[in-house]
C-alpha positions in Angstrom: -11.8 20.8 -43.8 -9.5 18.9 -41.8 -8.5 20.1 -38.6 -4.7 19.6 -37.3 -4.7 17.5 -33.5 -1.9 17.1 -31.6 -2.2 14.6 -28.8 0.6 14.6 -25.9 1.6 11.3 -24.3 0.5 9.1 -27.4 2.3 6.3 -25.8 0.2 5.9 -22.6 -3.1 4.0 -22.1 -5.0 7.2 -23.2 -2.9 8.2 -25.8 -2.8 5.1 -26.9 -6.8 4.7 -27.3 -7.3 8.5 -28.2 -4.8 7.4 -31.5 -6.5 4.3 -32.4 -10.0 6.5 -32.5 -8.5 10.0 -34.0 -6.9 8.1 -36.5 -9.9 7.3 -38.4 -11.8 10.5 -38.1 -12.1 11.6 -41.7 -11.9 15.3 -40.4 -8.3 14.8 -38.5 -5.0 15.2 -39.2 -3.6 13.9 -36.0 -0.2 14.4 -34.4 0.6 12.1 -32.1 3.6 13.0 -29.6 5.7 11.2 -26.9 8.9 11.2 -25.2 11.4 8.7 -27.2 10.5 6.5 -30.0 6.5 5.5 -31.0 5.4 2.7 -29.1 1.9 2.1 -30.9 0.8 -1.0 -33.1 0.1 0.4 -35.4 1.2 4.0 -37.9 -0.8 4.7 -40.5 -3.1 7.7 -40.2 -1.5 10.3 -38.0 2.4 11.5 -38.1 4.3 10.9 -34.9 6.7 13.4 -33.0 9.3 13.2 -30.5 8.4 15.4 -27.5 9.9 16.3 -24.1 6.6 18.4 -22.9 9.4 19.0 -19.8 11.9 20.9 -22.4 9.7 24.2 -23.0 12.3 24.7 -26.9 10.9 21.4 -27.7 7.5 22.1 -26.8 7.9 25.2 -28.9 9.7 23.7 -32.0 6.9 21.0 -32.3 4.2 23.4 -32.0 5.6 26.1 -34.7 6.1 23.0 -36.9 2.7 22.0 -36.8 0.6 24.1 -35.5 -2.0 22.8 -34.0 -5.4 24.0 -33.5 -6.4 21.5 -30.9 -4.5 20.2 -28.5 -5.3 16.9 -26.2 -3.1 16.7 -23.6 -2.7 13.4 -21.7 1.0 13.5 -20.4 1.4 13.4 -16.9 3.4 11.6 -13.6 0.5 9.8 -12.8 2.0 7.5 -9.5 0.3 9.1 -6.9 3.2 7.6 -4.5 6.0 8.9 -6.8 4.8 12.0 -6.9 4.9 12.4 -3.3 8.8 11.3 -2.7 9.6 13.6 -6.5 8.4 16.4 -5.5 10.5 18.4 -8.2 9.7 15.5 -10.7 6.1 15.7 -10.2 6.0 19.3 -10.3 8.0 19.2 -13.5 5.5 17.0 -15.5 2.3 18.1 -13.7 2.8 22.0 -13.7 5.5 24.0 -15.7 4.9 21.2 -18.8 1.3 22.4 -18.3 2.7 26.0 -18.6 4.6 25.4 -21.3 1.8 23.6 -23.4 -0.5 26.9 -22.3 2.1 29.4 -24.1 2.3 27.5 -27.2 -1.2 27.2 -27.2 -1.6 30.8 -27.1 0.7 32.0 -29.4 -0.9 29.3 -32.1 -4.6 30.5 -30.5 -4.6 26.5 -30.1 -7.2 25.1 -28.3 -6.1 22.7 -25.0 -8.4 19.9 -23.6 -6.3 19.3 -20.3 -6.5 15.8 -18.2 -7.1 16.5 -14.3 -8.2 13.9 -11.8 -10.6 13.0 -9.1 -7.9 13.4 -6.9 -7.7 17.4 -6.1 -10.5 16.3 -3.8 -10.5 14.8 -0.5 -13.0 12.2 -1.0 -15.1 13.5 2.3 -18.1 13.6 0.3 -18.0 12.0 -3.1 -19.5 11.6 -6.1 -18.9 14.7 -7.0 -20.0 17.4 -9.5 -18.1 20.0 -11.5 -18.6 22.6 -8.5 -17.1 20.2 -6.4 -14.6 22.0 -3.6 -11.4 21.1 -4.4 -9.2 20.1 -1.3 -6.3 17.4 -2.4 -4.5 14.9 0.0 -1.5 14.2 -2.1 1.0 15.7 -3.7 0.0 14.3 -6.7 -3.4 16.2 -6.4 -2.0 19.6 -5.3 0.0 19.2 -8.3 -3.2 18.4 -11.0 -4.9 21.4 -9.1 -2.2 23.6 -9.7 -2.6 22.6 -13.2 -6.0 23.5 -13.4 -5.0 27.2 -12.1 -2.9 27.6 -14.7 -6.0 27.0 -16.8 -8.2 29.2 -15.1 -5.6 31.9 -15.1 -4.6 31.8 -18.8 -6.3 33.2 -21.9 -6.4 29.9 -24.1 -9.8 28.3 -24.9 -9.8 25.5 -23.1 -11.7 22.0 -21.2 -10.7 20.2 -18.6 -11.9 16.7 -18.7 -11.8 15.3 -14.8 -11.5 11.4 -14.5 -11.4 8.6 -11.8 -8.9 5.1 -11.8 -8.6 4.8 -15.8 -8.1 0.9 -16.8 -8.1 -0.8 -19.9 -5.1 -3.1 -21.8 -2.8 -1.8 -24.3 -1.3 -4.1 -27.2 1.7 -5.2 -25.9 0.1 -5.6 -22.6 2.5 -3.4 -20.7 -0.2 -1.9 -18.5 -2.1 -3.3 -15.6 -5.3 -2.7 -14.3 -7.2 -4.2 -11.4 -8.9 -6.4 -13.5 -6.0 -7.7 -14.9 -4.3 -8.3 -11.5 -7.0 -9.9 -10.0 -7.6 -12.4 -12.6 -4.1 -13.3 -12.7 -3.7 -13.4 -8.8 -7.3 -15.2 -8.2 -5.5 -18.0 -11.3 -2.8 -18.2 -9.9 -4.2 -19.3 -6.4 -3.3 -16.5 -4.8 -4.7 -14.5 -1.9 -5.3 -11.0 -2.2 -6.6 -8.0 -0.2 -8.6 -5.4 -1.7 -10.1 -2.3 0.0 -13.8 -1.8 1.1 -13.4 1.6 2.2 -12.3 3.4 -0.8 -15.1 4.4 -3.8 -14.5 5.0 -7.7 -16.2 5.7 -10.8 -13.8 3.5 -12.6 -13.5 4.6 -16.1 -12.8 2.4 -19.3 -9.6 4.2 -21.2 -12.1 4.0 -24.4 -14.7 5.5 -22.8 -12.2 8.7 -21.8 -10.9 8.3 -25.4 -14.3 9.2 -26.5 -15.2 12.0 -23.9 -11.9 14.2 -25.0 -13.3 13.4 -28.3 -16.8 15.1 -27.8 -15.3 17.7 -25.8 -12.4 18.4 -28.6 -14.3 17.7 -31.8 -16.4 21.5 -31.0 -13.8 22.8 -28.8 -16.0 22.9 -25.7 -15.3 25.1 -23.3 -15.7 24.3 -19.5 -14.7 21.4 -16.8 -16.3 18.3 -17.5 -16.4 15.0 -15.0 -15.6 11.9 -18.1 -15.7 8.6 -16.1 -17.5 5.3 -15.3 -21.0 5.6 -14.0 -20.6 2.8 -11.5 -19.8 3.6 -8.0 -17.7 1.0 -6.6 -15.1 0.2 -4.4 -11.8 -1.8 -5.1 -13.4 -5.2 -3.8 -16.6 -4.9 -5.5 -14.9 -5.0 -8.8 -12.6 -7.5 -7.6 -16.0 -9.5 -7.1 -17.0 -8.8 -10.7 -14.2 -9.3 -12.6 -14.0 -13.4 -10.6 -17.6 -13.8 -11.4 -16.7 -12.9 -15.1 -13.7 -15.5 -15.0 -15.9 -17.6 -13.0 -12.4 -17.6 -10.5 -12.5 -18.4 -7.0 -13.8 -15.3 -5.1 -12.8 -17.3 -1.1 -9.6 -15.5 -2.0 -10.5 -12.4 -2.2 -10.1 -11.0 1.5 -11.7 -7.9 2.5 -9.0 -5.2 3.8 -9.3 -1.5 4.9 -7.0 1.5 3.3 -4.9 1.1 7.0 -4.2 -2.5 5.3 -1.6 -0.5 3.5 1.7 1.3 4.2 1.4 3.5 1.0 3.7 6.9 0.6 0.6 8.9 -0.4 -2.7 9.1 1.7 -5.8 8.2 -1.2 -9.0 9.5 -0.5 -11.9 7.8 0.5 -15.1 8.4 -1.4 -14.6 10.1 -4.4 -16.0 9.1 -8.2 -18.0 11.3 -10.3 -21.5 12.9 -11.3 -22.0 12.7 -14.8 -25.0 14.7 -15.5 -23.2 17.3 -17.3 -21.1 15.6 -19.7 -24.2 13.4 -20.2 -26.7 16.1 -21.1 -23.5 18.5 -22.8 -21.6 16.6 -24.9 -24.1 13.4 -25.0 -21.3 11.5 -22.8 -22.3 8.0 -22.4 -20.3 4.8 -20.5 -20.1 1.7 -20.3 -20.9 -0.2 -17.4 -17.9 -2.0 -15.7 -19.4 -5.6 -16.7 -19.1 -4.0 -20.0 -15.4 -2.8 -19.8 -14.6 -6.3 -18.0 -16.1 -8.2 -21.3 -14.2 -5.4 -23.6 -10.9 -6.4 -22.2 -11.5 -9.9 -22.4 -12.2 -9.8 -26.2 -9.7 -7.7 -26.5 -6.9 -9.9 -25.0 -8.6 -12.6 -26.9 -7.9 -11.2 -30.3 -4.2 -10.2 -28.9 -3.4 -14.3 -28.8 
């Protein structure tokens, strides 16, 4: 028995990914929605829709016309900096699309897997856990957290699926990545600065692909942490990813967060523990050597 999927923001690095692996799950019939045309490779094996999740009669047309029983939603204003000078904007995407998607979710009796971020904390005392005290710098994060509220408040079934600096390459290669800048920076001769004092769980856009999988596939209830294991800071993968490329690493210069003039403050130490998705949903990363080698096969096969 097939059961109907509709993922929001199928155009994105996520959306993109969480397509090419719905696609070919026997027991889907996916619905992949964005705003404007499809943008994906490839369009065999789900049915795309147009969708403004901001226009709350377009969120509602979509879902009476296909009602979904699971819902993945991955559309967001992401740009932390962005969404601290469009305020309105951010709020827009981040919170009343998130309140529209709820309502049509419970008049369908949908189930919702919801995106949130590692960034509704102040990164004071990462890695954290699930029960983690939420406490967010940005706008950006006050806006995810508000989100999550809306969650907590509702009577949908539903998962939150928490992640931390998402990178991987999309076909048309329209999306960067820190890996991608510092290979092209380090061969192009450049110098570049990369922070010490910040620390991620960087998390491979397959690997999160597959996490909203496990938690969507039983409709798992709960907030779950889905991101890298590796905790690192912005210049140890910088290291990695010139050691992969065998690149020059003398230009790689060590800078602090106070380097920056940046509209939004970042936190500091933040990344994830993984224990529960592990032992839960049988969650399992890559390593960030292994999502460095990834990309460069898949780039490889793009030529």
């Amino acid at each position: 028995m097939k059961k109907r999927l509709l993922i929001t923001g199928s155009n994105g690095l996520l959306g993109q990914k969480l397509v090419e692996l719905l696609r070919k799950q026997a027991n889907v019939d996916l619905i992949a929605t964005a705003r404007g045309v499809n943008r994906l490779p490839v369009t065999d094996g789900y049915t795309y829709a147009s969708l403004d999740i901001t226009d709350q009669e377009e969120v509602n047309a979509v879902f009476d016309q296909f009602k979904p029983e699971i819902v993945i939603h991955t559309a967001a204003m992401t740009n932390v900096d962005t969404c601290e000078t469009d305020q309105e904007g951010c709020d827009l995407l981040n919170v009343d699309a998130v309140a529209f998607i709820i309502q049509a979710c419970e008049k369908h009796n949908s189930y919702l897997c919801h995106l949130s971020t590692d960034f509704i904390f102040d990164g004071a005392d990462g890695p954290y856990t699930e029960e983690g005290i939420a406490n967010p710098i940005s706008y950006y994060g006050e806006s995810k957290l508000k989100a999550e509220q809306l969650l907590f408040d509702s009577t949908i079934r539903w998962s939150i699926a928490r992640t931390v600096l998402v990178y991987g390459i999309v076909p048309d290669m329209s999306r960067s990545n820190i890996v991608l800048w510092v290979k092209k920076s380090l061969e192009e001769g450049k110098t570049i600065q990369v922070v010490t004092d910040q620390f991620r769980t960087p998390t491979l856009a397959e690997d999160l692909a597959i996490g909203c999988w496990l938690l969507a596939k039983d409709e798992v209830e709960g907030i779950f942490n889905i991101s890298g294991s590796d905790f690192l800071t912005p210049y140890e993968m910088a290291v990695m990813t010139a050691d992969y490329y065998g690149l020059d690493k003398s230009l790689l210069q060590k800078a602090d967060s106070s380097t920056f003039q940046q509209t939004a403050k970042r936190p500091a130490r933040t990344g994830f523990v993984l224990d529960k998705a592990k032992k839960v949903l049988g969650y399992a990363p890559r390593t960030f050597q292994e999502g460095i080698t990834l990309m460069a096969q898949q780039v490889a096969d793009l030529v």
